[in-house]
Every structure is written in structure tokens, then in C-alpha cells.
C-alpha positions as CSV (number, residue, x, y, z in Angstrom):
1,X,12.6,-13.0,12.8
2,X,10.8,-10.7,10.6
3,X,13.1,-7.7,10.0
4,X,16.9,-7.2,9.7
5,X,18.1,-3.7,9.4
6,X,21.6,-3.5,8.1
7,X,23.7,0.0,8.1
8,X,26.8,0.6,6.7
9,X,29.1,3.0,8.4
10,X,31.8,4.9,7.7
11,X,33.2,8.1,9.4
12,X,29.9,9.0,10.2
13,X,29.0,7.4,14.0
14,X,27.0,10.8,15.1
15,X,24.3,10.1,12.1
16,X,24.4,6.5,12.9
17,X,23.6,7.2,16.4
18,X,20.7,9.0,15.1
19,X,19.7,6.9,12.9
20,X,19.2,3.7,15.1
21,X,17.4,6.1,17.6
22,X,15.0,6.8,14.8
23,X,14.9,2.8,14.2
24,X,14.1,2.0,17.7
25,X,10.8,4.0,17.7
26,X,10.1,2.7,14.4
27,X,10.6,-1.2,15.2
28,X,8.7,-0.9,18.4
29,X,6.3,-4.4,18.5
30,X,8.5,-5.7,15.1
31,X,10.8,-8.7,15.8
32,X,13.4,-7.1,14.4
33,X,17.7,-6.6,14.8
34,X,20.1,-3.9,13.9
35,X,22.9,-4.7,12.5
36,X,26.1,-2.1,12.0
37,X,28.8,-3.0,9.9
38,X,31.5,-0.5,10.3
39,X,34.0,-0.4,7.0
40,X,37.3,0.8,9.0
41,X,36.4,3.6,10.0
42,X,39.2,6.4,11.1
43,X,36.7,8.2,13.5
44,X,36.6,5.8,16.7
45,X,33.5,4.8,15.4
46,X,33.8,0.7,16.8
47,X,34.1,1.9,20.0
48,X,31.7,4.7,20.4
49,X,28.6,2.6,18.8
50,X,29.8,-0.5,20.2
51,X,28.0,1.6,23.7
52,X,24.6,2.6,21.4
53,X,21.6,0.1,23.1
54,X,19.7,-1.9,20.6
55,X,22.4,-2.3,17.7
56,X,25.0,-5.4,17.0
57,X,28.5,-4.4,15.2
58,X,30.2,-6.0,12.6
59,X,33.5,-4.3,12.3
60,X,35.3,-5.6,9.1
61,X,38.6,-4.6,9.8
62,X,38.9,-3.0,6.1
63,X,36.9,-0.6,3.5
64,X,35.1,-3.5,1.8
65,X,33.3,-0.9,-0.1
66,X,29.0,-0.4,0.2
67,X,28.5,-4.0,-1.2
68,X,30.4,-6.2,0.6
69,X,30.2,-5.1,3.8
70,X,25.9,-5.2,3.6
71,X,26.3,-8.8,1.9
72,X,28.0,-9.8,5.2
73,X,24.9,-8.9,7.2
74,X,23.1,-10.3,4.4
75,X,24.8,-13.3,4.4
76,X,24.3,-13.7,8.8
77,X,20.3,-12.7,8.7
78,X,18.1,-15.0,8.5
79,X,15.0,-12.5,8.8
80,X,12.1,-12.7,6.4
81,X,13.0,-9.1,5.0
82,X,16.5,-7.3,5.0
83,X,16.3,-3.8,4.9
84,X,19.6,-1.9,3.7
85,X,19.9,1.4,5.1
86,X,22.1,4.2,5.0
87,X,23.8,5.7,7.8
88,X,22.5,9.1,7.2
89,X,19.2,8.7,7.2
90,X,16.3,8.9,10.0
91,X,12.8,7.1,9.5
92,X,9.4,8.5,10.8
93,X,8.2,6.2,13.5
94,X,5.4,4.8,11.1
95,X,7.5,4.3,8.0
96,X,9.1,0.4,8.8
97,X,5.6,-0.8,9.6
98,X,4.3,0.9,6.5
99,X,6.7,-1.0,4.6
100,X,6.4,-4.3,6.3
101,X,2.7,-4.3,5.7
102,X,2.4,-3.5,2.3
103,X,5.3,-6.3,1.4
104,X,3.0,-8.5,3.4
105,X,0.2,-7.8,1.2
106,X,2.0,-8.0,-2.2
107,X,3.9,-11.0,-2.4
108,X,5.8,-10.4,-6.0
109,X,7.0,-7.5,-4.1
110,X,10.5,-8.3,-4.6
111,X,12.0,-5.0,-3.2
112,X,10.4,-1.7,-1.7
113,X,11.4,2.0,-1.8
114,X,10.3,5.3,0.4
115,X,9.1,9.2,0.2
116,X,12.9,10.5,0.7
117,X,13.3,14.2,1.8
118,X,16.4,15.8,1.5
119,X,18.0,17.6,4.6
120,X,15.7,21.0,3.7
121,X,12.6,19.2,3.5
122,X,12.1,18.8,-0.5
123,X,10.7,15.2,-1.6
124,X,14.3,13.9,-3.4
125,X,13.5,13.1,-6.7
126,X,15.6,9.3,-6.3
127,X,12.7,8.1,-4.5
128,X,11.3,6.8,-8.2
129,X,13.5,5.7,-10.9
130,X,13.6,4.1,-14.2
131,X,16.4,1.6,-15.6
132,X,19.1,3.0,-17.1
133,X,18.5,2.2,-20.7
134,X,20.6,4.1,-22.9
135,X,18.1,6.1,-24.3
136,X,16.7,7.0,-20.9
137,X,20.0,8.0,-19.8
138,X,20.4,9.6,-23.0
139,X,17.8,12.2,-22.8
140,X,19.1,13.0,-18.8
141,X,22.7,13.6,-20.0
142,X,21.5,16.0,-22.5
143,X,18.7,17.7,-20.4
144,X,15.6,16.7,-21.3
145,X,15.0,14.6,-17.9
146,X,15.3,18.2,-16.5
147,X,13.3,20.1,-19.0
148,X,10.2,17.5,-19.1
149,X,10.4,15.6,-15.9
150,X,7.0,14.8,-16.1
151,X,7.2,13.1,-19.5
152,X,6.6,9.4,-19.8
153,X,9.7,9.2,-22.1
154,X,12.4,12.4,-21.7
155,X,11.4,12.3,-17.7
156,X,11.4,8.4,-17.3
157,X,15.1,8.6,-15.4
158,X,12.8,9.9,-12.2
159,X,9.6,9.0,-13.4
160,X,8.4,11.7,-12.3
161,X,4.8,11.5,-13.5
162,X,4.0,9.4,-10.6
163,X,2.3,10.9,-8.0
164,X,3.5,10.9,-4.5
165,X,0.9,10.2,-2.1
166,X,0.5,6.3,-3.1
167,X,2.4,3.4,-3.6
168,X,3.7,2.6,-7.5
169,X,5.5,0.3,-9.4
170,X,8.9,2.0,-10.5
171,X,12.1,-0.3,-11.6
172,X,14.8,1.2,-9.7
173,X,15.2,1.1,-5.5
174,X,17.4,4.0,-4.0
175,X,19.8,2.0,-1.8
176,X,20.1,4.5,0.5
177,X,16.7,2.6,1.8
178,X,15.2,-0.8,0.3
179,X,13.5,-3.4,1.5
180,X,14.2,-6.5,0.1
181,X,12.0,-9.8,0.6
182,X,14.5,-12.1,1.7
183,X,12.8,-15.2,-0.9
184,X,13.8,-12.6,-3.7
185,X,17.4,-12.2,-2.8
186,X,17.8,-15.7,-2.4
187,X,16.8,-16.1,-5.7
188,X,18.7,-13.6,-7.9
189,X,21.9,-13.0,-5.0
190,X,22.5,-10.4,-3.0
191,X,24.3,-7.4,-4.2
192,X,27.7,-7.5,-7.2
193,X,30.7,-7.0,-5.0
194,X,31.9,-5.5,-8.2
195,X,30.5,-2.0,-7.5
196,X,32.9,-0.6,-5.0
197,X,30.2,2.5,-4.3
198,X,27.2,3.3,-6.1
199,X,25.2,1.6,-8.7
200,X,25.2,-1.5,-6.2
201,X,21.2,-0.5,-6.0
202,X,20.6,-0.2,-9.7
203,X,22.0,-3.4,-10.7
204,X,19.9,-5.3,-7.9
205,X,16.7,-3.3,-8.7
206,X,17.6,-4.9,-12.5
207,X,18.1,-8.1,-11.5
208,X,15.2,-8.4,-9.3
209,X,12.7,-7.7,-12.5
210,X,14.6,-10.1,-14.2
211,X,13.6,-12.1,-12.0
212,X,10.2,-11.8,-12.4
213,X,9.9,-9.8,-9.0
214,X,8.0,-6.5,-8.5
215,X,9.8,-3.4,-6.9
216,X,7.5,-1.0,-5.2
217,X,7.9,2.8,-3.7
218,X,5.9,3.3,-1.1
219,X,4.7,6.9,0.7
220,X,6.8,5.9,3.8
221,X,9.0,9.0,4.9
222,X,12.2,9.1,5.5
223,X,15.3,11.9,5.4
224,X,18.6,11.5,3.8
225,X,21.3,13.8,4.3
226,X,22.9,12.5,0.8
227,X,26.3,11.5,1.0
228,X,28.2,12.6,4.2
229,X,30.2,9.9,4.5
230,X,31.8,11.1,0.7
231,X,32.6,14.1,-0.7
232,X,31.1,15.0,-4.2
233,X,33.3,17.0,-5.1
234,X,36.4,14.5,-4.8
235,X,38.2,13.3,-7.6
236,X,37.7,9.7,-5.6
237,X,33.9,10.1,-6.1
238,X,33.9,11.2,-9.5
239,X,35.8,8.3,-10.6
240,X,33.9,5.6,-8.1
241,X,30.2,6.9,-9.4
242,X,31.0,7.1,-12.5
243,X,33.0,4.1,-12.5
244,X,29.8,2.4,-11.5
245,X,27.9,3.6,-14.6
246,X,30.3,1.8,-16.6
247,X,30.5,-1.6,-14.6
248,X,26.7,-1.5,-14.6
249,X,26.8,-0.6,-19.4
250,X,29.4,-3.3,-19.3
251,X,27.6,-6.0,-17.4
252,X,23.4,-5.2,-18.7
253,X,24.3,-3.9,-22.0
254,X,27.3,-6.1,-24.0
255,X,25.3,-7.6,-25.8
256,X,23.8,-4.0,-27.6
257,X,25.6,-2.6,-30.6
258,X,28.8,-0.4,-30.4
259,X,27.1,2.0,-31.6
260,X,24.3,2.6,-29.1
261,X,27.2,1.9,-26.0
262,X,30.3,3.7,-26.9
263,X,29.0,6.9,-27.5
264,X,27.5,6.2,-24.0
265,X,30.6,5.2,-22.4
266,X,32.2,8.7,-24.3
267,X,29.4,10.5,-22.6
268,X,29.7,9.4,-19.0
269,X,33.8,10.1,-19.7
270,X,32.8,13.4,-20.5
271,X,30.3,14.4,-17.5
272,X,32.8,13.0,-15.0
273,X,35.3,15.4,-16.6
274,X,33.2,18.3,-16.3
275,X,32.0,17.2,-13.2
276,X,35.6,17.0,-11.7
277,X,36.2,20.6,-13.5
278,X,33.5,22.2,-12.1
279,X,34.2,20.9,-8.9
280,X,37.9,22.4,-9.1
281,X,37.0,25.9,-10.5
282,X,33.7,25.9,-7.5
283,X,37.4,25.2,-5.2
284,X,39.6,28.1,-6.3
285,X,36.8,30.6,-6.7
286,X,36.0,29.7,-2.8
287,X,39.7,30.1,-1.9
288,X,39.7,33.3,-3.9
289,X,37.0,34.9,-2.3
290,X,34.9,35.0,-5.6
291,X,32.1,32.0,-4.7
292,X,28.4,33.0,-3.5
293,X,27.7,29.2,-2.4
294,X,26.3,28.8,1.0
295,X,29.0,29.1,3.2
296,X,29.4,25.4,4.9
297,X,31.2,25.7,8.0
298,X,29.7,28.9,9.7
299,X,25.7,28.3,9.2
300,X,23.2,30.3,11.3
301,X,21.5,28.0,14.4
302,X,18.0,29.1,14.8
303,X,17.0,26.9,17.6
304,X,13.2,26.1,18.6
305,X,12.0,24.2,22.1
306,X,11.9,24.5,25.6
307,X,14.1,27.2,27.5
308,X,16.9,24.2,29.2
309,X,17.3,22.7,25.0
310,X,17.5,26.2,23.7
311,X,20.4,27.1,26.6
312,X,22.4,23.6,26.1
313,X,22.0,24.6,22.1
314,X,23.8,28.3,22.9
315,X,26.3,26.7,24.5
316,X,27.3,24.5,21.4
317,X,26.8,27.3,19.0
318,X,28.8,29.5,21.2
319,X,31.8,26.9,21.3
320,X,31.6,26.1,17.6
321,X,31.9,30.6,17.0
322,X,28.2,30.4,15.1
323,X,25.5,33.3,15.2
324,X,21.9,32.5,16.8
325,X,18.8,34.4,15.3
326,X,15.0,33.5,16.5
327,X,13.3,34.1,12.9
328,X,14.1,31.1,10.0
329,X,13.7,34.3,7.6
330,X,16.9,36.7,8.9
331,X,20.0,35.0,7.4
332,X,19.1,36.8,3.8
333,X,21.3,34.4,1.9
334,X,23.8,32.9,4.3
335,X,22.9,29.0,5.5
336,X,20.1,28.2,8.4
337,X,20.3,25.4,10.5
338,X,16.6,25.0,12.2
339,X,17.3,22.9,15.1
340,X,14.5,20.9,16.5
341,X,14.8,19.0,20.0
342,X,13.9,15.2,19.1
343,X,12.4,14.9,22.9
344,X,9.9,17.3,22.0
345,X,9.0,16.0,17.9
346,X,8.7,12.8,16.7
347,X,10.7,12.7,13.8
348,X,7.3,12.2,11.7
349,X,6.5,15.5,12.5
350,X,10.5,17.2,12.5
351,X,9.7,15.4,8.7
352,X,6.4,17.1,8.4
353,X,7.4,20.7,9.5
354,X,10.1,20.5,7.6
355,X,8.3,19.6,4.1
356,X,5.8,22.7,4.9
357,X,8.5,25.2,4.7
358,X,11.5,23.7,2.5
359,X,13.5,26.2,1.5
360,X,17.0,25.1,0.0
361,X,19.2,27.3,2.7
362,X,17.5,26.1,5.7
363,X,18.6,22.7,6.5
364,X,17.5,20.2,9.1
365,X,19.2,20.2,12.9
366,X,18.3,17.7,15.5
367,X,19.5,18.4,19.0
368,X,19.4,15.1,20.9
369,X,19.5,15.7,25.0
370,X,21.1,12.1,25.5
371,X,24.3,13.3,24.0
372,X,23.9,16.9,24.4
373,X,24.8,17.3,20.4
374,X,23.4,18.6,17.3
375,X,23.7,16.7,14.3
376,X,23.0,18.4,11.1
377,X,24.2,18.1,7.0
378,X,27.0,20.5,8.7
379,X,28.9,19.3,10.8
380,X,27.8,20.9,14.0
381,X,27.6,18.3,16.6
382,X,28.5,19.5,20.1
């Protein structure tokens, strides 16, 4: 077999259901499974996937946490590449083959990463990324990665002097998609169980150039919606991604003065805390009346296609109490959803539209006919 697609699911079935819809057009000719490992999930997710065409489930019975329910996939495939995907992602229809092929042709190509978009259409930045090295991370806790992100050194978190339109050697793999040659994680072991959440991807993208292995980003588009099975402003993420940070100084740099790591470790103490504040105070002023913030739960639908998706896509807003407009610029500041019908658009071009016009307060809707639902970074649905 060529291809084994792993996704990891939690609370989230909707976007999976999307997501392996978005896998089947891209794996069309590829000998190729996908594989669903559901981590307990409170949502009836076992059930309702179990009925998706084209997808096998794992259901682990517990939250093993990101790495240890992929290493169970891992561990069953015996595929020449594994790809680990998350659940809220879609893939153009010609990004898997774009992958495949340029693995094929690079054989130190230990693992492979894509053009991400976020849900507005903007290329996410996590696409490229450099090692964690303490000064690196340094000059992106103070600022500088955001100041010069262009700059070999103060911009090297991102690396964001690489262009975009071809493939590049970079050192660190997003997780939320990476291909990974399956000689390669023989070699070095799949991912550390010890990383709960987060970090899982760093410490793999380490290990393969340790290994003497290549990791590769590749122009291959793909969206993420970032994180909705977790909630960034939780005090359980705070601790679990920052958590990570440590487990990963602990385990790569021990061996470095006290010096160079402790003031590092004091630092990543010292974001979570303000990141934990900041998330609070964003909280009360919200309940207070006082925030400005986009408002989440009522978004504006603006809703393109034929006449019978733009009537079924009323109904849903209607039921859900949201306001319809016909023109992406009316909602001033309040939150857009453009909804696209993915009968009518490829997701290539839902990807490609999008890019053309990203603007940060009109996010990405899909309607999907099959299920008569929406599926959006809000949760719409149907």
C-alpha cells in the first residue's frame, strides 16, 4: 500500500466528515486507507463516522492524548508513507499526489509539510518553521520574530524568508499535516507518548534531522480551522501547550548550561501566565458587555450557489436565529461566514477564492448537500 491517512478525532465528527470527503477526491487512483482513531469522544462520534464510506475506526475507548492514539494507526499500517492529519482540515484534490510525488523523487525526504490557510484564507505562517533553539525562541518571546519575520536570524521561528510558491527545506513539520516516509519513522520511532498535546510534531521533526533525514514543505494547499477540538483560551490548554515546551527544553536541551535553560523555562512560566490572564480579562470584559471581539456565536451567513443550496442554507440560518446578507462587504465589523456549496467548487478552488479575498472577519463555510449542513470555524452545522 502506498498511503495511510491517520486522523485523530475528538468531539469534532462534522469536520471529520468533511475532512475524509476532501480525502476521497484527493486519493482517487492512490492505493491508499483512512484510518480514524477516535480518543473517547462525548459527541456520538463512533457511531455517526462508523456510517462515513471510505474510512476504518479505531475507537480507543480513552483520551490517549494526540500521540498515542496516531502511534496506534502507526503501529497497524504497513503503507510506504503515513500521513498524520488533523481533523479539521480539508485538502485540495491535487495536494496528496503533490506530496506523494515529490517524496517519490527525494528519497532523504524524511517527512513533508503543506501551504496551510487558515479558515479566512491567509497562508498560516506554521507552514515553515525552525527548531526551537533557545535563542530562536528567544527573540519570538520578546518580539523580534514579529518585528523582522523575514530575517534569517530574529524571523527563523517561521522562517519566513522562504518564499511560498516552491518546495524548501525547513526543520520543523506542522503536525496538523505531515507526511512521514514510513523507512524514516522506522528508524528514529514514531511519535514520544510523553507529549499529551502539542509539541508531539516538533520533537519528531528534531529527531528526524538527527537522523540524518530531510524535512520538506511543499506548495500543496490545504485549510486548517486551528484547534476546534480545544479551546485556547482554557486553562487546560495553557498548561498542556506550554507543558509541551517544557517536556520538549527538558528532553533536547539538558545537556546546555542552566544559564541558557532556566531563564527559558522562567519565560515560557511567564507567557502561559499572561496568556491565561489575558484570556480571563478577554472573559469578563465579554460578559460585561465591554469586548469588541467578533462576536462567535451569531456570525452573518452570506451564502453563494444555486437557488435549491441557497434555500436549504436559509433554512439552517433561520433555525440557528442568524442574519443573511448577499454582499461579503455589509457586516461593517460583525463576523461573515461565506458559505460555498462543495457540489458546485472543488475545494482547490473554495481554497483559491478564498486566498484572493482573505479578510480576517470573513471565515470559510462549506454547505455539504449529503448532509444538508454547514460546517464552518463556528459552529453552524445544520
Amino acid at each position: 500500500m502506498k498511503l495511510t491517512v491517520i486522523i485523530v478525532n475528538y468531539n469534532v465528527k462534522y469536520f471529520v466528515e468533511q475532512c475524509v470527503d476532501s480525502l476521497r477526491r484527493a486519493l482517487d487512483g492512490i492505493d491508499s486507507e483512512i484510518v480514524v482513531v477516535d480518543n473517547h469522544s462525548k459527541d456520538g462520534s463512533v457511531e455517526y463516522l462508523s456510517k462515513v464510506e471510505g474510512m476504518r475506526m479505531i475507537d480507543t475507548g480513552h483520551n490517549l492524548g494526540f500521540s498515542k492514539a496516531n502511534n496506534i494507526a502507526i503501529r497497524q499500517s504497513k503503507a510506504e508513507y503515513v500521513l498524520l492529519l488533523n481533523p479539521d482540515t480539508f485538502v485540495a484534490e491535487d495536494a496528496i499526489r503533490k506530496m506523494l510525488d515529490f517524496a517519490d523523487a527525494h528519497p532523504k525526504a524524511g517527512g513533508i509539510g503543506v501551504r496551510m490557510h487558515n479558515d479566512w484564507g491567509s497562508l498560516a505562517r506554521e507552514s515553515r518553521r525552525g527548531l526551537p533553539l533557545p535563542m530562536t525562541s528567544f527573540y519570538k518571546m520578546i518580539g523580534l520574530c514579529r518585528r523582522k519575520p523575514t530575517h534569517p536570524r530574529y524571523g527563523k521561528y517561521y522562517m519566513g524568508w522562504l518564499p511560498w510558491d516552491s518546495p524548501q527545506q525547513i526543520e520543523v513539520i506542522s503536525g496538523a499535516c505531515f507526511l512521514l516516509r514510513r523507512k524514516a519513522l522506522d528508524e528514529v520511532g514514531p511519535l514520544d507518548e510523553d507529549f499529551f498535546m502539542y509539541g508531539e510534531d516538533v520533537d519528531l521533526s528534531y529527531r528526524l534531522l538527527k537522523g540524518g533525514w530531510e524535512n520538506w514543505y511543499v506548495p500543496a494547499d490545504i485549510v486548517h480551522y486551528k484547534g476546534e477540538s480545544t479551546h485556547k483560551t482554557s486553562f487546560k490548554y495553557v498548561h498542556v501547550f506550554y507543558n509541551a515546551m517544557l517536556i520538549f527544553m527538558r528532553k533536547h536541551y539538558s545537556h546546555l548550561s542552566w544559564i541558557v535553560v532556566w531563564p527559558l523555562q522562567i519565560a515560557v512560566y511567564f507567557i502561559a501566565f499572561l496568556t491565561l490572564l489575558g484570556a480571563l480579562t478577554s472573559r469578563m470584559k465579554k460578559s460585561l458587555g465591554f469586548s469588541r471581539r467578533y462576536t462567535r456565536e451569531l456570525p452573518v451567513l452570506c451564502i453563494t450557489g444555486n437557488e435549491d443550496m441557497k434555500a436549504k442554507c436559509r433554512k439552517i440560518a433561520v433555525r440557528r436565529g442568524l442574519d443573511l446578507v448577499d454582499d461579503m462587504t455589509e457586516p461593517g465589523d460583525r463576523l461573515l461566514v461565506a458559505v460555498y456549496d462543495a457540489s458546485e467548487h472543488s475545494y482547490k478552488d473554495i481554497i483559491s477564492i478564498m486566498e484572493k479575498s482573505a479578510r480576517q472577519n470573513v471565515r470559510l463555510g462549506i454547505y455539504h448537500k449529503e448532509t444538508n449542513k454547514i460546517i464552518t470555524p463556528i459552529e453552524i452545522y445544520g
